[in-house]
N, C-alpha and C positions, 0 to 999 in steps of 0.2 A: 504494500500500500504506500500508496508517495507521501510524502511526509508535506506540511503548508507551514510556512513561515509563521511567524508569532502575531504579525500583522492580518495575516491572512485568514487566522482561523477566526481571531476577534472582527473581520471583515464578515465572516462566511456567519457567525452566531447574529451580530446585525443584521444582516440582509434576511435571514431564516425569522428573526423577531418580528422586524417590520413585516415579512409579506403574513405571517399570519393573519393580522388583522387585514390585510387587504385581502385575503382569500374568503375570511369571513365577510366583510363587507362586497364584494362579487357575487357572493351567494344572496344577496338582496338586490342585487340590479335588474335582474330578473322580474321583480314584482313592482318595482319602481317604471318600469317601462310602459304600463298602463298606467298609469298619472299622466294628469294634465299640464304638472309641471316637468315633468322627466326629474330623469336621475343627475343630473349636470350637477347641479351643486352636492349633490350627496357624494360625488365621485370624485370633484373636489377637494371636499373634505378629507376623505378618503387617501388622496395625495399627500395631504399636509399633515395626518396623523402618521403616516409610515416614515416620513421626512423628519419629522419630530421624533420619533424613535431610533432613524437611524444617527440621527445628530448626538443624541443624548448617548446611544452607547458609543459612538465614537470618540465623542467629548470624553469619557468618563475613560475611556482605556490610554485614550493620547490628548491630553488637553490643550497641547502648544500646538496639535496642528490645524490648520487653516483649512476651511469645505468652500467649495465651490458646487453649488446644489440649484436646482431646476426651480424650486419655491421662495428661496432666501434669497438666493444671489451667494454674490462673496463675502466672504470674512476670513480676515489673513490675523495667520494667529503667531502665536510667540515668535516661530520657527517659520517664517515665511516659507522656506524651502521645501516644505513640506505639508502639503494640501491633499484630502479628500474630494473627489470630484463623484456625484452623487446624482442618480435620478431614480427617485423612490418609487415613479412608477412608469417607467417605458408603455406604452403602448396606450396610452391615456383614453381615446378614441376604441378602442378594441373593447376594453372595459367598459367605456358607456354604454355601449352596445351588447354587451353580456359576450362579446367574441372571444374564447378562452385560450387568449395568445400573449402574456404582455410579464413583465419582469421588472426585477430588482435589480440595480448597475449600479456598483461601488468600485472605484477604481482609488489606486494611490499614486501620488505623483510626487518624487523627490528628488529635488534641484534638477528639475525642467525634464525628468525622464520617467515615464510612466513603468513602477516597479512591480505589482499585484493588481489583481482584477478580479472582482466577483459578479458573473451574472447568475441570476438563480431564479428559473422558472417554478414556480411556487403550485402551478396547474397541473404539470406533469413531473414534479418533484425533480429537476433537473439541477445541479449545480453546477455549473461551471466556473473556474477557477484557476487561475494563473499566478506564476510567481513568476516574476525575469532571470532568465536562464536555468528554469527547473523542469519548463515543459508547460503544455495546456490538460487540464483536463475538464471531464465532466464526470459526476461524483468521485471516482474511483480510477475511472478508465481514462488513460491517456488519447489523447487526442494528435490527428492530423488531418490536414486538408488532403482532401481529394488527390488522385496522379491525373487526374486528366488533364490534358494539354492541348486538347482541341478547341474550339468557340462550338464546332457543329456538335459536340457531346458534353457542352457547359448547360444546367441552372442555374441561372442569372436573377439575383433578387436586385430589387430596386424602390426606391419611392415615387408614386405618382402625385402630379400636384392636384391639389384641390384648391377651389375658390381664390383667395387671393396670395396662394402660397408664391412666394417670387421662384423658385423654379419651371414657373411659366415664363418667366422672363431669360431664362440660361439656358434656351432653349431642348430642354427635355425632352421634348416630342419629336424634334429628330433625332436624339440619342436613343430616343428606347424602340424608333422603328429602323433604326442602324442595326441595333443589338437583336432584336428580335429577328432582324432577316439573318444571322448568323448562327444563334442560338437554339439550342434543345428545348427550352421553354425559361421564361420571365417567371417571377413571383414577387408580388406587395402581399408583404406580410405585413406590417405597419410595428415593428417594433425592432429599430437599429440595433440595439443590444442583442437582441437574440440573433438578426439577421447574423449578426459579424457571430455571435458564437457557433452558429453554423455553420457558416463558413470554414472556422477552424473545426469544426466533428466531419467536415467533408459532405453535409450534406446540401449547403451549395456550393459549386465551384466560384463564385463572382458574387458583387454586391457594390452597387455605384449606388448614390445619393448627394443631393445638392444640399445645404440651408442645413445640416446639423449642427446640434449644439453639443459643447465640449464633454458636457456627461452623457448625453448619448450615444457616444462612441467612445470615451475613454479604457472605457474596459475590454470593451471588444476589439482595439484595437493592438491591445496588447496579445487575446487571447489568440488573433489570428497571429501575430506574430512567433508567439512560443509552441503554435502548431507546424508550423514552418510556412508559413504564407506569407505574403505580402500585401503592406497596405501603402497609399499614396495619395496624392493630390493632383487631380488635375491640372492646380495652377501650377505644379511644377513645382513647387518646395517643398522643405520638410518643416513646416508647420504644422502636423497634423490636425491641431487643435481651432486652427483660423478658420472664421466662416469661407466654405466652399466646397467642393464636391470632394468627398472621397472615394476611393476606388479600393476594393481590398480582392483577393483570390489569391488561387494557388500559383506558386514561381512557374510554372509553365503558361499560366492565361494571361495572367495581371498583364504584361506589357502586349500582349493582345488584343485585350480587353481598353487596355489605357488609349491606342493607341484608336480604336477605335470609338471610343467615346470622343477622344481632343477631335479626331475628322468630321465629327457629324457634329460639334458643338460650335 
């Protein structure tokens, strides 16, 4: 059994705290769905109590370090160097909807290099979990991306835009009918974090997206890495973190896949 760093396990008891209640509170969206108000604020709520849990046990194990979270914002703590980047509930949208697809992202970030990762599907009792240069897994089982190396035998995840999302403006819609004429099949699963943790279980080879925010990929970003895969930016830096498109797959697609995205964008 692989062994998780001291950071990691106090990561992995957080994330496991908080989704309880959001698994409990999911089991009432359901009935909240026939109201005239819907379930929006109840789900809400819902975010900022798992966000508040995962604050507090973090606070209490490392006090000096600094979160970066999807509800608060930032707060740079004793040890600037050292931040929590947090989104208590990926898939926000999935959940209102009773779509039983969405996650916990805890990631750690010390002096500008993304070191431990927890995503943990709380529906299908999945944990995934990474430490820098230990390997990925999910519970128990090591993890790696996909061998495939072709675009004609890739699953390709992606985000599509909705309403006034600005990835209607970065032109997507030639991107995903580039990809799709190349492609085994596309998927919008609507939860970043999981997207990328699949990517590193190999159960998709690819995963582009525009307009993410830095806890919605921080973890997965690491995970696809310690799978042996590769992640990027289209704008051509190693900013990972900067608003813009990221691109992640296995070292055989990734500059396939990149290279075909920069053409159609």
């Amino acid at each position: 059994m692989a062994r998780r760093s001291a950071n990691c396990e106090m990561m992995v008891r957080a994330a496991i705290k908080a989704a309880r209640g959001l698994v409990r509170d999911f089991g009432e969206v359901e009935q909240l769905q026939v109201s005239l108000k819907g379930p929006a604020d109840f789900v809400s709520n819902a975010d900022r109590r798992a966000e508040r849990i995962l604050k507090e046990e973090l606070r209490r194990a490392r006090p000096e370090f600094g979160f970066l979270m999807e509800e608060s914002g930032e707060e740079v703590g004793s040890q600037p160097q050292n931040r929590w980047l947090v989104d208590p509930l990926d898939g926000t949208t999935n959940f209102l909807h009773g779509l039983p697809h969405f996650a916990v992202s805890v990631a750690l970030e010390q002096f500008g290099e993304l070191t431990t990762a927890v995503v943990y599907d709380p529906i299908r009792d999945e944990l995934f979990w990474a430490d820098k240069g230990g390997g990925a897994y999910v519970n128990d089982r090591r993890l790696r991306v996909s061998a495939r190396k072709e675009l004609g035998q890739a699953l390709v995840g992606c985000g599509l835009p909705v309403q006034t999302w600005p990835g209607r403006e970065k032109g997507f819609t030639t991107q995903m009918n580039a990809v799709a004429d190349h492609v085994a099949g596309l998927r919008r699963l609507g939860t970043a974090s999981l997207d990328l943790a699949w990517v590193a279980a190999g159960r998709q080879d690819g995963f582009w997206e525009y307009g993410l925010k830095p806890w919605d990929i921080a973890a997965g970003i690491l995970l696809v890495r310690e799978a042996g895969g590769r992640v990027g930016r289209l704008e051509g830096d190693d900013d990972l973190l900067a608003e813009g498109t990221l691109v992640a797959a296995t070292g055989g697609l990734f500059p396939k896949l990149t290279e075909l995205l920069q053409a159609a964008g």
